[in-house]
C-alpha atoms as an extended CHARMM CRD file, in Angstrom:
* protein
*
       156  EXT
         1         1  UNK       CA             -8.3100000000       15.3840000000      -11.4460000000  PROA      1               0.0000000000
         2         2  UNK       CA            -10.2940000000       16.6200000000       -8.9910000000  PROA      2               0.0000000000
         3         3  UNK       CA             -9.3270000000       19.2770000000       -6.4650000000  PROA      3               0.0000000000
         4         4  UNK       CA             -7.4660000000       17.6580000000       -3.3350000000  PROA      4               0.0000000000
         5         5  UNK       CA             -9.7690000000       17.4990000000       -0.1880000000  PROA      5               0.0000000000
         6         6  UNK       CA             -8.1940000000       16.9700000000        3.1950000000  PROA      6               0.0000000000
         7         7  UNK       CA             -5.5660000000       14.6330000000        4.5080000000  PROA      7               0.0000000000
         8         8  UNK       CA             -6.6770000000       11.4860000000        5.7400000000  PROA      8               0.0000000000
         9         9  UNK       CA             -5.2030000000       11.0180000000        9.0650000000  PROA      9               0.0000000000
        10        10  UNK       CA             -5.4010000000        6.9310000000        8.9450000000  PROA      10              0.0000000000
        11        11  UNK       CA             -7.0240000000        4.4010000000        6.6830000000  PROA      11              0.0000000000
        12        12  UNK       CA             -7.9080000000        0.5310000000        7.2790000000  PROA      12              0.0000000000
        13        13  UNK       CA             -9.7920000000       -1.7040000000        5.4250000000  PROA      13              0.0000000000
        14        14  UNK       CA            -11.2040000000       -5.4220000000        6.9990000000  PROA      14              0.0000000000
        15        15  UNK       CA            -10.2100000000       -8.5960000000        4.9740000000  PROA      15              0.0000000000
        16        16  UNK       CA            -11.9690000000      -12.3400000000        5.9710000000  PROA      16              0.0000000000
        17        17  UNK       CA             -9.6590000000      -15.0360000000        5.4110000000  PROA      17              0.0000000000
        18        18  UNK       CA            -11.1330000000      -17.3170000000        3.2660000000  PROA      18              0.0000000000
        19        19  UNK       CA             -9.8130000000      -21.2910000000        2.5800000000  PROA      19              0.0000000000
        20        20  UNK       CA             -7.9070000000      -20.2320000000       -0.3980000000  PROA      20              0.0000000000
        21        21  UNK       CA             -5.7930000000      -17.9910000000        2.0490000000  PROA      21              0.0000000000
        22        22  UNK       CA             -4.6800000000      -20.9710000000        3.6630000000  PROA      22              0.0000000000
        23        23  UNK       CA             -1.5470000000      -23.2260000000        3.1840000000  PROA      23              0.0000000000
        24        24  UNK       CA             -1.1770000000      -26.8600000000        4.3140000000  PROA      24              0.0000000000
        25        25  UNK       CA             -0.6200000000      -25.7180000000        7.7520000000  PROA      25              0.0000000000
        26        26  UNK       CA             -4.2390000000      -24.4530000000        7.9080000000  PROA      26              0.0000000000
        27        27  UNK       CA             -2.8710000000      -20.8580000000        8.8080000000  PROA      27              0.0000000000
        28        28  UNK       CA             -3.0710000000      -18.0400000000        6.3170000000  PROA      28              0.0000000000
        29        29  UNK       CA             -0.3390000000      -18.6350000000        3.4240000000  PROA      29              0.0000000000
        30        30  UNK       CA              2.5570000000      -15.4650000000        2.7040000000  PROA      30              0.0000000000
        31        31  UNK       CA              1.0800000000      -14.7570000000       -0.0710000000  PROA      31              0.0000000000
        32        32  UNK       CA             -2.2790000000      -13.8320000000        1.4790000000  PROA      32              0.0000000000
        33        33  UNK       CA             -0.6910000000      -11.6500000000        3.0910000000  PROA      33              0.0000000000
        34        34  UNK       CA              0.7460000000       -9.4730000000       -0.0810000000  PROA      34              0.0000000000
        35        35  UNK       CA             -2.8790000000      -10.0620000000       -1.3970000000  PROA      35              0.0000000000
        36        36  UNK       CA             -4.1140000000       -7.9700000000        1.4120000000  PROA      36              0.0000000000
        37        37  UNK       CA             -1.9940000000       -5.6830000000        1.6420000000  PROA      37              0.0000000000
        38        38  UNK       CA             -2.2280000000       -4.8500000000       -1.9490000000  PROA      38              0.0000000000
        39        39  UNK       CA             -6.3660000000       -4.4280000000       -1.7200000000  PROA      39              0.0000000000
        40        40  UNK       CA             -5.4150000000       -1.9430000000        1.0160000000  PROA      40              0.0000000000
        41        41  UNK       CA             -3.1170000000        0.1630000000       -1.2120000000  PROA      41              0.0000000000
        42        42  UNK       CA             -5.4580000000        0.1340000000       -4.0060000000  PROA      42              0.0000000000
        43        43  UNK       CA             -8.3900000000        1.4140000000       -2.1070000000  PROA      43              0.0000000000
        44        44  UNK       CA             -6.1610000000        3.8300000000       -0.2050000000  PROA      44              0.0000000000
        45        45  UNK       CA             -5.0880000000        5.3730000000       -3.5750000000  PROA      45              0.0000000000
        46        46  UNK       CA             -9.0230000000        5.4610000000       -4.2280000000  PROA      46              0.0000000000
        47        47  UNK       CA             -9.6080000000        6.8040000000       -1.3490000000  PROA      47              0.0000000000
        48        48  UNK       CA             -7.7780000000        9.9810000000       -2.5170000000  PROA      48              0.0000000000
        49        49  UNK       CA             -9.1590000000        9.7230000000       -6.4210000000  PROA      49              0.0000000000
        50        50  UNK       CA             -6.5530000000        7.4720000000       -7.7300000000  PROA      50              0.0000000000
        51        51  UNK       CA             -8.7180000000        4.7710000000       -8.6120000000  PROA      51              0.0000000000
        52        52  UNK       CA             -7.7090000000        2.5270000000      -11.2670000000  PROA      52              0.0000000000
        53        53  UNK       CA             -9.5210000000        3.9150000000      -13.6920000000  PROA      53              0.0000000000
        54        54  UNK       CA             -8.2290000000        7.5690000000      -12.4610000000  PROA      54              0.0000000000
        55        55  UNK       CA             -4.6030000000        5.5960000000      -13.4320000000  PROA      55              0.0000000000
        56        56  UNK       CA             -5.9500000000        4.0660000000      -16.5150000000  PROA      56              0.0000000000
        57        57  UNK       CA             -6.7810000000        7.5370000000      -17.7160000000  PROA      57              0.0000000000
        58        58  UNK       CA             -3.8280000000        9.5610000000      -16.5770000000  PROA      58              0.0000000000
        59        59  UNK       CA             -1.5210000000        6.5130000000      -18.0390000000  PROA      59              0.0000000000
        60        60  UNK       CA              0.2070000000        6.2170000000      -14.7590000000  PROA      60              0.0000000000
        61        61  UNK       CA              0.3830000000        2.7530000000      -13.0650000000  PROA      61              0.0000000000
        62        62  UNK       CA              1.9890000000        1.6720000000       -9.0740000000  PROA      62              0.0000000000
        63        63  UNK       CA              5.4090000000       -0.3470000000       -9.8370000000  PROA      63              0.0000000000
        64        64  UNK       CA              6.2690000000       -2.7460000000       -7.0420000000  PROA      64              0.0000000000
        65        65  UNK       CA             10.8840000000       -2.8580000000       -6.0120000000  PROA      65              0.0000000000
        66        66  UNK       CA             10.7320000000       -4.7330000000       -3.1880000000  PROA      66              0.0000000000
        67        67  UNK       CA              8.2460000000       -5.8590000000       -0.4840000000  PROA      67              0.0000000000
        68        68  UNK       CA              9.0200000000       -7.7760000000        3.3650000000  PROA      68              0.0000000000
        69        69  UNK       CA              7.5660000000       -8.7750000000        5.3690000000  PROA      69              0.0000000000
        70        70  UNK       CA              7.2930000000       -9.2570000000        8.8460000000  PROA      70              0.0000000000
        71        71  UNK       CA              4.7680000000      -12.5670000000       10.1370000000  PROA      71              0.0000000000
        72        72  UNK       CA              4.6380000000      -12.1270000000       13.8160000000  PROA      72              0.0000000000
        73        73  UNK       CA              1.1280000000      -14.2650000000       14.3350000000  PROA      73              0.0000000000
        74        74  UNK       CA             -0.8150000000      -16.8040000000       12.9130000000  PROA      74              0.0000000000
        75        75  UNK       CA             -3.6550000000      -16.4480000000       11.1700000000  PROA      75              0.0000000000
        76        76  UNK       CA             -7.0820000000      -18.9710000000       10.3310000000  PROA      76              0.0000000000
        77        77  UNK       CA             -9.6530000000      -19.6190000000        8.8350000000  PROA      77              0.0000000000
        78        78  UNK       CA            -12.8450000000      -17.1480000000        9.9270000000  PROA      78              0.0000000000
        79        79  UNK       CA            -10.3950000000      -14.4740000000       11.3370000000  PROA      79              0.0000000000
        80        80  UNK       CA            -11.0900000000      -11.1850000000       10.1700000000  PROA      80              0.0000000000
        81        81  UNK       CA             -8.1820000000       -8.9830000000        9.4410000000  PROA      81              0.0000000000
        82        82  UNK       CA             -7.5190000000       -5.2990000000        9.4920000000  PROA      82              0.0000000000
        83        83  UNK       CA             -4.8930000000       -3.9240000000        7.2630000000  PROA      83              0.0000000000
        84        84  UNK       CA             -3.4640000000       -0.2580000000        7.6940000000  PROA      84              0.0000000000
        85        85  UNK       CA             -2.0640000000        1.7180000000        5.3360000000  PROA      85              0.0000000000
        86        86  UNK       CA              0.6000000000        4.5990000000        6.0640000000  PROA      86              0.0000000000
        87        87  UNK       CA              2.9970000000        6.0360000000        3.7710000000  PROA      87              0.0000000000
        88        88  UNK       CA              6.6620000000        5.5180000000        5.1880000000  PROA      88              0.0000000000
        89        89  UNK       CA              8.6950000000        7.3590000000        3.0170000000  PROA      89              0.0000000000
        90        90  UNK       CA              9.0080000000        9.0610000000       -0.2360000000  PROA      90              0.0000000000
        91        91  UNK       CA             11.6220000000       10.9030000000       -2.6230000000  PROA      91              0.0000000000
        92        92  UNK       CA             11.4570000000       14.1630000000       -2.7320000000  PROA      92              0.0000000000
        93        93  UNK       CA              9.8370000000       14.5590000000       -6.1290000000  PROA      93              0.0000000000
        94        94  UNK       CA              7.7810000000       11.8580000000       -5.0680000000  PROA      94              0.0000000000
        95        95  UNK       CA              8.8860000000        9.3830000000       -7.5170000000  PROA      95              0.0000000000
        96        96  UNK       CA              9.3670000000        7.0950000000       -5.6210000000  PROA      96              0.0000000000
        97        97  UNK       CA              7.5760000000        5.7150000000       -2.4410000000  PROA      97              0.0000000000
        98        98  UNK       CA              7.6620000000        3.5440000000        0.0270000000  PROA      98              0.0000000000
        99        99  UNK       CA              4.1050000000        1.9700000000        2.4140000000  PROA      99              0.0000000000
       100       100  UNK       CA              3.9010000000        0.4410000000        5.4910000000  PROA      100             0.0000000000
       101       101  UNK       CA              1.0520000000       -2.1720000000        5.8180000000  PROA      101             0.0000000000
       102       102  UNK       CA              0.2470000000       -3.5170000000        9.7120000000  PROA      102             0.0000000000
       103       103  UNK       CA             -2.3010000000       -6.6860000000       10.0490000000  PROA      103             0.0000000000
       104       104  UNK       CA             -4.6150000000       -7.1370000000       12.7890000000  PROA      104             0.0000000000
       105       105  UNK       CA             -6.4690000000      -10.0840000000       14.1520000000  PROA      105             0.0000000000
       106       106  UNK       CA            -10.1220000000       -9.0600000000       15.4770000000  PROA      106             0.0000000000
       107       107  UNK       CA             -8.6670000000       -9.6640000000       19.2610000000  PROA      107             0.0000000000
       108       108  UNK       CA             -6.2320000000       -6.4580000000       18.6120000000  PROA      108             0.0000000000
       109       109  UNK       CA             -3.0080000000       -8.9180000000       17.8810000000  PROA      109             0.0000000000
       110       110  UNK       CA             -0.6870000000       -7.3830000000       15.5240000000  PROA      110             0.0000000000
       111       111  UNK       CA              0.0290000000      -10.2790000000       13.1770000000  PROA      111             0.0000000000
       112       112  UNK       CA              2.3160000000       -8.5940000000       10.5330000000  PROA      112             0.0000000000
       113       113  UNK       CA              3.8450000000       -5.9410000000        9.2070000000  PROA      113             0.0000000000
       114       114  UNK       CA              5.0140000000       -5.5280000000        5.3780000000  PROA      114             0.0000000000
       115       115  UNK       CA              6.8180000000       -2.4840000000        3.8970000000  PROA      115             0.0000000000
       116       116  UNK       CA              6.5160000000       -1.9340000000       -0.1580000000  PROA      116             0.0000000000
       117       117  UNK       CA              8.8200000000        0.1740000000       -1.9590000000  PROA      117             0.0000000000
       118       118  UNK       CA              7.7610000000        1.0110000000       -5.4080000000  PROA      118             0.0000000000
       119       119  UNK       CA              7.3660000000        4.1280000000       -7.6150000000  PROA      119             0.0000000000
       120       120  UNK       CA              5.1770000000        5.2560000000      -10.2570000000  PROA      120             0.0000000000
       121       121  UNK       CA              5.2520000000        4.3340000000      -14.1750000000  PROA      121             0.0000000000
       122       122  UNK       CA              3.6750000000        5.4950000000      -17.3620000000  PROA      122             0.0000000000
       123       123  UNK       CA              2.2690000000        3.0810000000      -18.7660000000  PROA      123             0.0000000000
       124       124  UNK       CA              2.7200000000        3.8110000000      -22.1640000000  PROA      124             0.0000000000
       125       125  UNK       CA              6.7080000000        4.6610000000      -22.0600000000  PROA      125             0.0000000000
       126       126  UNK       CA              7.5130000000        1.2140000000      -19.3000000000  PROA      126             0.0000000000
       127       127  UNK       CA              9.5260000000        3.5480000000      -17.4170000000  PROA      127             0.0000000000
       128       128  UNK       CA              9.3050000000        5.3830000000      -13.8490000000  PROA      128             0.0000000000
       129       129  UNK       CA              8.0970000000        8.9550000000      -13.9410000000  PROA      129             0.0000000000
       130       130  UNK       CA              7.5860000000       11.8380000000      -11.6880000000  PROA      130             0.0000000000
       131       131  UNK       CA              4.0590000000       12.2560000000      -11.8470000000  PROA      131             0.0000000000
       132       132  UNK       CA              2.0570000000       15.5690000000      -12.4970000000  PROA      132             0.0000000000
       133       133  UNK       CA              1.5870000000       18.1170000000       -9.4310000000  PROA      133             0.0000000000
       134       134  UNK       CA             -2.1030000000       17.0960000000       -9.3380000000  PROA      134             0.0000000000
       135       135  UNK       CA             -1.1260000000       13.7880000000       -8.7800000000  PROA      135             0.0000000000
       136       136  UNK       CA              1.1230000000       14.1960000000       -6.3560000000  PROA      136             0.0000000000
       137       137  UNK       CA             -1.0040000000       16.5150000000       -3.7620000000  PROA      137             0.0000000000
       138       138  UNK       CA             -3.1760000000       13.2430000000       -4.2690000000  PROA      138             0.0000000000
       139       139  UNK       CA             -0.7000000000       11.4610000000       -2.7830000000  PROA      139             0.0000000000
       140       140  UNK       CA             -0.0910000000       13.8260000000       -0.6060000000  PROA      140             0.0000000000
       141       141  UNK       CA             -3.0220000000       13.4080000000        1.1430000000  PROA      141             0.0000000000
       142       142  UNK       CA             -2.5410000000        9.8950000000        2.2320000000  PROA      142             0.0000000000
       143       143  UNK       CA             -1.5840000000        9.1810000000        6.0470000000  PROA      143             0.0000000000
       144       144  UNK       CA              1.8740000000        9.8260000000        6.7980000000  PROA      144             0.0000000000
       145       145  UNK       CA              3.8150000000        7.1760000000        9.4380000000  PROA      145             0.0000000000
       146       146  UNK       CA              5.3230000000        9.5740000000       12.1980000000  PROA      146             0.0000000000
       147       147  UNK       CA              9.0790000000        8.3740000000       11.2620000000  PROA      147             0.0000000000
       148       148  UNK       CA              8.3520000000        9.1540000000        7.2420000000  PROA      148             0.0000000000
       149       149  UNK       CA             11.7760000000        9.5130000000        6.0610000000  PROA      149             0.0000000000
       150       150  UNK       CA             13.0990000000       11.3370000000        3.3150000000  PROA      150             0.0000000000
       151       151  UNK       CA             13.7880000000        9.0660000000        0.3790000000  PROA      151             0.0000000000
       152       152  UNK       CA             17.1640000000        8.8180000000       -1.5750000000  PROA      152             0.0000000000
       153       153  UNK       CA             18.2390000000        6.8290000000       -4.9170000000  PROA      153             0.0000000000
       154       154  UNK       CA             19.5970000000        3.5040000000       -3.5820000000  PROA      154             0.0000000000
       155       155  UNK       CA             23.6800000000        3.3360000000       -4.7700000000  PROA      155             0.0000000000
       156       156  UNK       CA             24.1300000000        1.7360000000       -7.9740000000  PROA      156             0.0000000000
């Protein structure tokens, strides 16, 4: 792994919504949503050298617990979407993680908000690790929400 370069202070990518975003309604469908907010991890993590293949190679994969979401405004056809990415929470061994995702229609309206809680896995054992100190000041470097909280095993 390469050696860590600075923090990013935000990241965003721009989505299109495309027909086969849409649901009978003709406003984006839920799971459009997830989609984009998923393309916006992934390139986050890439963003900080933890591209797939970076994952491929060190054997270590993203594991999805839980995801919400929030739908606040509607979304069509043509709108162009920006998704942010800000990292929410995470254990203190950083095991485990959680990422905060807001949507944005072009006119500035916020029109979602999903949290993911995951953690990472090796691939070859199907099991959640702590990953290597490398890997973590790579995900170290990824923006910070200013309530991050401290992360703690959920009760059993």
């Amino acid at each position: 792994m390469t050696t860590p370069g600075p923090a990013l202070s935000e990241f965003a990518i721009a989505c299109e919504v495309r027909w086969a975003d849409l649901d009978a309604n003709s406003h984006a469908r839920h799971t459009a949503y997830m989609d984009w907010a998923t393309t916006c991890r992934l390139a986050a993590f890439a963003a900080v050298g933890l591209t797939m293949e970076r994952l491929g190679e060190l054997g270590v994969g993203p594991i999805i617990f839980r995801e919400e979401a929030d739908y606040l405004r509607e979304v069509s056809l043509g709108d162009r979407i920006t998704v942010t990415f800000e990292l929410a929470g995470g254990s203190p061994d950083w095991k485990h993680w959680q990422i905060r995702h807001r949507l944005y229609r072009r006119d500035g309206v916020q029109c979602a908000t999903i949290v993911v809680r995951g953690a990472w896995m090796s691939l070859a054992e199907r099991r959640v690790i702590v990953p290597r100190p490398e890997f973590i000041a790579a995900v170290q470097r990824l923006p910070r929400a200013a309530d991050f909280a401290l992360l703690r095993r959920p009760a059993r």
